[in-house]
N, C-alpha and C positions, 0 to 999 in steps of 0.2 A: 504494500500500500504506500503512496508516492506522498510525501508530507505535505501539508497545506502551503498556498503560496500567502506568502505576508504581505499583507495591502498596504504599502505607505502612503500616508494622505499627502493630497495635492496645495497647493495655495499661489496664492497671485498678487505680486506687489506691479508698482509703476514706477519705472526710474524716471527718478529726479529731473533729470538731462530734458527729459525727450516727453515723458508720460507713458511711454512703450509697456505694455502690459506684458511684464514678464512672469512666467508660470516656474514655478522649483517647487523640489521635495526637499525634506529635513537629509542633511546627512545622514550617514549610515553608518553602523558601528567598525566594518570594513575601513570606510573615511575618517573615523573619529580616531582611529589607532594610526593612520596615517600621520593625523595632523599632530598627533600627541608624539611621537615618534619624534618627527621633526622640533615638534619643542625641545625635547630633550636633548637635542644635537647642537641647540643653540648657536647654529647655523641659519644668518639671516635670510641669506638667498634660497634653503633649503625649505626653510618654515613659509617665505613666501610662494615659494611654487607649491608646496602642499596645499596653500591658502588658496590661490589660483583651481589647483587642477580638482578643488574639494568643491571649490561655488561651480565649475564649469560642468562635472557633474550632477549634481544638482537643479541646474538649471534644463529646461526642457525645450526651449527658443534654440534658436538657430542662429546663435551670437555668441560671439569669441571673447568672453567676459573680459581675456587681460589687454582688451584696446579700448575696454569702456572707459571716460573720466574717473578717475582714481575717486571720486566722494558718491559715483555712480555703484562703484566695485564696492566701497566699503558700505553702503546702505545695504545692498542687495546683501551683501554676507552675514550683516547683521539678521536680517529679516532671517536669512536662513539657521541661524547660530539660536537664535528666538524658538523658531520651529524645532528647533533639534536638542537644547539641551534646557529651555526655560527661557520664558517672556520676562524673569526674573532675576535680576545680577545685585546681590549683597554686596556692598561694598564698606570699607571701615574707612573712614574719612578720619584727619587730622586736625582739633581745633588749632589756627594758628596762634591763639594766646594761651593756649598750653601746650603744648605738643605731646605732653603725656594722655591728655584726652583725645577719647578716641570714641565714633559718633558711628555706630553703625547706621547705613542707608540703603534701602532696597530700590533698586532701579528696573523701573519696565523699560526694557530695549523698544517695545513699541511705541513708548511715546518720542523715542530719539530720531529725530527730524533732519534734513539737511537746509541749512540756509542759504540763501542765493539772493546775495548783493545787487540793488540794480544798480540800472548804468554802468555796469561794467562791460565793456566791449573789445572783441579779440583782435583788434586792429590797431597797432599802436603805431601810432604816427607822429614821427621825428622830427619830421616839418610839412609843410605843403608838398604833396605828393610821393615821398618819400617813407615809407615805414616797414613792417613785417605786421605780419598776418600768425597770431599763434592759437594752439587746441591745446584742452585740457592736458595734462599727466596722466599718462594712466600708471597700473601698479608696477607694469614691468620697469618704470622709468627711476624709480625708486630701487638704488641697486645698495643692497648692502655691506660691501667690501671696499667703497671707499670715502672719502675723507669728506667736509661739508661741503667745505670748498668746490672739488673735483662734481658731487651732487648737484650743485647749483648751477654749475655749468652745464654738465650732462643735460638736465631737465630743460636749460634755455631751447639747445639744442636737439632735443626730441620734440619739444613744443612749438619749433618754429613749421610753419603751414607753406608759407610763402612769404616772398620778398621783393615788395615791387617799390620801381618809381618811375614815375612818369607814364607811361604806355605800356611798359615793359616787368611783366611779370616772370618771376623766380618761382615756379612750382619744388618743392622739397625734394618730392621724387626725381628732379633733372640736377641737383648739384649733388656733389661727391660730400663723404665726411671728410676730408680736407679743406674742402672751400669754405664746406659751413666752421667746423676750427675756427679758419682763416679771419672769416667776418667775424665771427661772435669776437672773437681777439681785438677786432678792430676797434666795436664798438667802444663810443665813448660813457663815463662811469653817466650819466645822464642818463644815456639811451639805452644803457643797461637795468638803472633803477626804476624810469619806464616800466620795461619786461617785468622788473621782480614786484611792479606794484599789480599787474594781472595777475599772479601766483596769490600775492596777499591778500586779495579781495574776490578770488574766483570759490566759489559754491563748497559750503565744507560740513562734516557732520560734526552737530556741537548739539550739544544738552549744557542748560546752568542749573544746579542745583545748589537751593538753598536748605541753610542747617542752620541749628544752634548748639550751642556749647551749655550744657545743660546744670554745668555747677555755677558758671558764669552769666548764663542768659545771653551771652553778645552771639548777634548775628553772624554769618560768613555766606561766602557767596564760591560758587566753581565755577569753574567751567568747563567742560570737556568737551577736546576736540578728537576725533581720529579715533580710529576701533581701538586704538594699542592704549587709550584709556579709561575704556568701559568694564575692561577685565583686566 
């Protein structure tokens, strides 16, 4: 007699980005020993490809999770992280006027939101007719073996789309990674800070949570950005 098949339930979020109705299941215990696997190796690049190839499973669409906007990747993983281990994350918070006080807080991941800045626009223009053209980060742009520096770089340059001035458009896909180098190098610290103010004000997962210090009474306030502070 051939053992029962196990129904995993279905669910449907919308990404942030777009509203695209994406379908996924809860990870699986096969996945979950993956991804704990990977923690343990405390190998960043390892832990994020488990992270990657765990939502890509999961997901039931027909989309390459690791080219979504990076706050696109990290909603959708929560939803599924929700689904699969608890809509419920305990966390022990530190009053900052004692530090010995410690404030337990239970957090629903479903009410954890993504914000998105208006007027922020992917066109950043250096002068009259002259600028770049950038797209979000996704996860894979985020590499974890080198320095912040070497990071901030890299991201300029995955994020550049296009590069035009006057008539004359620079599709990404027609210039080599040398030319791109090349320019990003060129750029001056202006038109650099520019680029890194689209990074600072482009779409991100944040929750603030408010507490109290409960021998003290005083207020405090969080905020949390990015999965790698929900857990």
């Amino acid at each position: 007699m051939a053992l029962p098949i196990n129904e995993v339930p279905r669910y449907t979020c919308k990404l942030p980005s777009t509203n695209e109705v994406i379908k996924y299941r809860p990870f699986l215990v096969k996945e979950e020993k993956v991804l704990l696997m990977a923690i343990e190796s405390n190998d960043e690049n390892e832990i994020s490809q488990a992270v990657i190839n765990t939502v890509q499973s999961c997901v039931e669409n027909d989309v390459d999770v690791s080219k979504l906007p990076i706050f696109d990747f990290e909603y959708l993983y929560l939803r599924i992280r929700a689904k699969s281990v608890g809509e419920v994350v305990k966390l022990k918070l530190k009053c900052p006027d004692d530090e010995k006080q410690i404030v337990e807080y239970e957090l629903n991941l479903d009410d954890v939101k993504v914000t998105k800045p208006e007027g922020v626009s992917p066109e950043i223009e250096f002068e009259p007719g002259y600028g770049v053209v950038l797209q979000y980060p996704t996860i894979k742009s985020f590499k974890g073996d080198v320095s912040k520096t070497e990071l901030s770089f890299d991201i300029v340059k995955d994020c550049i789309k296009s590069i035009y001035k006057g008539s004359d458009v620079f599709d990404r896909n027609n210039i080599s990674d040398k030319e791109l180098d090349d320019y990003v190098n060129s750029l001056t610290q202006k038109q650099y800070r520019q680029i890194m103010k689209f990074f600072d004000t482009m779409p991100k997962i944040e929750h603030i949570i408010k507490y109290k210090n409960p021998k003290t009474n005083k207020d405090f306030t969080l905020t949390l950005n990015g999965t790698n502070d929900f857990f």
